[in-house]
C-alpha positions in Angstrom: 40.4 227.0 7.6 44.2 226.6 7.6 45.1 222.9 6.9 49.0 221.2 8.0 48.3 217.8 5.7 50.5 214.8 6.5 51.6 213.4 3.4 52.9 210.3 3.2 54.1 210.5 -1.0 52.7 212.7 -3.5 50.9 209.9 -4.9 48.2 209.8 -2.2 47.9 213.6 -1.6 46.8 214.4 -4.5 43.5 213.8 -4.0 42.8 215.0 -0.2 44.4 218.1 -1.4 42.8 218.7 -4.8 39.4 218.0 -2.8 40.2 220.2 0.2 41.0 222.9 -2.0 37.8 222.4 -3.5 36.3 223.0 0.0 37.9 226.2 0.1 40.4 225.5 2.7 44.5 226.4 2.9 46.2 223.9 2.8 50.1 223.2 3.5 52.4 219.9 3.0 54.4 217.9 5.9 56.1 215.1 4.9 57.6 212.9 7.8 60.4 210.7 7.0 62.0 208.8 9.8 59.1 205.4 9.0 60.5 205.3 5.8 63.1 202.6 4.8 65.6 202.4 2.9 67.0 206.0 2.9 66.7 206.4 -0.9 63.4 205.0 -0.6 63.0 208.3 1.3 64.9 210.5 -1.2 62.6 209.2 -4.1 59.3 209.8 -2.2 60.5 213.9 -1.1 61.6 214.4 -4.6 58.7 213.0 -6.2 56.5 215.3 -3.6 59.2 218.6 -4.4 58.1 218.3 -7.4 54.8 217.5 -7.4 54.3 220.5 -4.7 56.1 223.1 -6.6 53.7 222.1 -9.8 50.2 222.9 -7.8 51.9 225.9 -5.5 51.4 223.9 -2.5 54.1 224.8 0.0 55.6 221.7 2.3 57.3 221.5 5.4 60.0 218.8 5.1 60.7 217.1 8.3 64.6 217.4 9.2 66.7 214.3 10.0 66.3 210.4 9.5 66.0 209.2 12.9 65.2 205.1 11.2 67.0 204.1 14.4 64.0 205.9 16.9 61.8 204.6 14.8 62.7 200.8 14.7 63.6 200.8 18.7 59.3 202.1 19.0 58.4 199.0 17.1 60.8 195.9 18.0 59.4 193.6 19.2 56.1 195.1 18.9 55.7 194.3 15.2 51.7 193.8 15.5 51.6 197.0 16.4 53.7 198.6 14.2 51.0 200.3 12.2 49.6 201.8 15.5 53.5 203.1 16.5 53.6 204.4 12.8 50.9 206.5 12.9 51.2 207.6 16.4 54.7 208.9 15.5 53.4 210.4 12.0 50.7 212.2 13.4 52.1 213.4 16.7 54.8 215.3 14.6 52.2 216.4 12.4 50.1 217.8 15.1 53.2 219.7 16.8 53.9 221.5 13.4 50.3 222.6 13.1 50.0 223.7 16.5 53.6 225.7 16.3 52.5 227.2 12.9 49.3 228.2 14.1 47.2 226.0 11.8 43.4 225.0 12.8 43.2 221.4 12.1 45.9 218.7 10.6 45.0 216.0 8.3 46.9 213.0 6.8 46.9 211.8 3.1 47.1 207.8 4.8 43.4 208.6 4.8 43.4 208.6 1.1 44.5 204.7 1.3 42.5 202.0 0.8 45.2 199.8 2.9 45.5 201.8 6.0 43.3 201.5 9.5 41.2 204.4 9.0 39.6 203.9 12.7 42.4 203.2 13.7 44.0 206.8 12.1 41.1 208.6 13.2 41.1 207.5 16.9 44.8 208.2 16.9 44.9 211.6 15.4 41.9 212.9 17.2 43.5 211.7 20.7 47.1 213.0 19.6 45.3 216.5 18.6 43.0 216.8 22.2 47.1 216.5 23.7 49.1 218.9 21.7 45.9 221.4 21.5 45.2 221.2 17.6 42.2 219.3 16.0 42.5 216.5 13.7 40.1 217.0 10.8 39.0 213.6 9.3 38.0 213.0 6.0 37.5 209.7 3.8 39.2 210.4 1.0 39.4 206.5 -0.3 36.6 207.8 -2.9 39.3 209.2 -4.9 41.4 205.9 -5.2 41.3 205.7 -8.8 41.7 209.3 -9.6 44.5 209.6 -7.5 46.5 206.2 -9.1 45.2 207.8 -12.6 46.5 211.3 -12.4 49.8 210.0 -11.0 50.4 207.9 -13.6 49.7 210.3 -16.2 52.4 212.8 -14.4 54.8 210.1 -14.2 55.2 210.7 -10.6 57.3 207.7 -8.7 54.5 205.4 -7.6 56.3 203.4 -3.9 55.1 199.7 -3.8 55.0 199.7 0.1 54.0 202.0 2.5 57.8 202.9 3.4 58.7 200.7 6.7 61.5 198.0 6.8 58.7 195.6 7.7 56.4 196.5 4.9 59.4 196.1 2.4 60.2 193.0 3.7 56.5 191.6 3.1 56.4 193.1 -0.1 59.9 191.9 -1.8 60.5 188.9 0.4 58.8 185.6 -0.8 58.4 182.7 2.6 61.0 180.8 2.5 60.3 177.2 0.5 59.4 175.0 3.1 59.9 171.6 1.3 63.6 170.3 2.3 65.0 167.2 0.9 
């Protein structure tokens, strides 16, 4: 099987690819940026997965543009469902590449994350796949959490606090405001 796997950072696809390997089948890179805030956020997340992609041979298809603005106008004012809009995006693009370059299936490494909605993924990327004509493969990958922090760390690889949004950031960096006055 030929194998167009969404990753997210090169962190998290280390895993889902090592294992799909495993399994015998091809596998190729897509790394979608437009989600991910700030810009050099971006910049440290595709050079950390050049890298790591050039070490295992694994070729990647590198989204063009930085289209933050599209992204932001899907989920104003719909910040509850960002997550939802996120994926949606990520996995529609995903899906167009695979079914333009001929793969059988497309994947995402979000499913190697022990913080994403992996029903919520899975409904999503099989729905998105029935439209565009290419199936979604899914795969729990969370079982390789630990190898996947652990091998990494040991190749130094930039390891992102936040799953890349402006909203995520924000939850992560931003403490509430102190609520006590006077």
């Amino acid at each position: 099987m030929k194998l167009l796997l969404h990753a997210c950072c090169a962190p998290c696809a280390i895993y889902p690819i090592e294992t799909l390997r495993q399994d015998g089948v091809e596998v190729m890179g897509y790394f979608y940026r437009h989600n991910i805030h700030p810009y050099t956020e971006c910049l440290k997340r595709q050079q950390t997965l050049i890298a790591y992609a050039e070490s295992i041979d694994l070729k990647v298809i590198f989204q063009d543009g930085y289209d933050l603005e599209g992204f932001l106008q899907r989920a104003v004012f719909r910040e509850s469902s960002r997550c939802e809009i996120c994926y949606h995006d990520r996995l529609k693009a995903a899906a167009l590449v695979a079914r333009n370059g001929k793969f059988d299936a497309f994947s995402s490494s979000l499913l190697y994350s022990r913080f994403q909605n992996h029903e919520m993924i899975r409904v999503i990327g099989e729905s998105v796949g029935k439209a565009v004509g290419v199936s979604f493969y899914y795969r729990d990958f969370r079982i390789g959490w630990k190898y996947g922090i652990e091998t990494s760390k040991r190749l130094g690889m930039y390891r992102q606090p936040y799953c890349g949004c402006i909203y995520s950031e924000k939850e992560r960096y931003c403490s509430p405001p102190d609520r006590r006055k006077g």
